[in-house]
N, C-alpha and C positions, 0 to 999 in steps of 0.2 A: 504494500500500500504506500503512497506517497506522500510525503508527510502534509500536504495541503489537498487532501483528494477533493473537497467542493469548492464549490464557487457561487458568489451569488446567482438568484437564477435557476440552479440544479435544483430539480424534484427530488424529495430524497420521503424517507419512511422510518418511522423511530415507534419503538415501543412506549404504548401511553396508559396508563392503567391497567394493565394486563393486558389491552389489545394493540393491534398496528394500526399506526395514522400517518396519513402522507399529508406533505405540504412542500414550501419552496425556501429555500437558502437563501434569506434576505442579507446579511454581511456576514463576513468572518470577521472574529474579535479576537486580533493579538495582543491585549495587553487586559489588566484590571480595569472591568468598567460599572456602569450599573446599565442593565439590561433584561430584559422583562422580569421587570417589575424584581430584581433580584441583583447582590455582587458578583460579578463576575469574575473569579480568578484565571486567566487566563494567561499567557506571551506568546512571543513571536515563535517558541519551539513549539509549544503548547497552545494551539488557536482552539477556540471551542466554535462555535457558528449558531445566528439565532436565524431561527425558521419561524412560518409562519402556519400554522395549521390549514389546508384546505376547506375542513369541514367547520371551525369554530371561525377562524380567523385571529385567533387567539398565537403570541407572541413565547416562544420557546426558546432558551439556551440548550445544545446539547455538543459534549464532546464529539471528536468524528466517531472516536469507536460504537456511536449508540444511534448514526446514523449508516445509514442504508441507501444504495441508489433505487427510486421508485420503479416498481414492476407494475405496469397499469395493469388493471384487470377490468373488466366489466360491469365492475361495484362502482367504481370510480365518478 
């Protein structure tokens, strides 16, 4: 994996309550910030990315490891 694999823009999918939600890669965050609605520990080795939920519209921080590239299905 590389150590920046999204980008804004990219559909990606994260586990939310016990189930999967897709949404889109609004910035990547290299450094400490505040971000929805939360501190963000982040840097430039360590970027985390806020996405935005398709289905709420609702603003997420999440590491790359707990991000996914989105697989459309038919639910969608």
């Amino acid at each position: 994996m590389t150590k920046h694999p999204f980008k804004p823009g990219d559909e990606v999918e994260w586990s939310s309550h016990g189930s999967r939600t897709h949404g889109e890669v609004k910035e990547e965050i290299p450094e400490e910030k505040e971000a929805a609605d939360r501190k963000v520990k982040a840097s430039k080795d360590e970027p985390q990315y806020r996405v935005e939920s398709a289905k709420s519209g609702r603003d997420a921080v999440h590491k790359p490891s707990a991000l996914r590239p989105h697989r459309h299905s038919s639910s969608d």
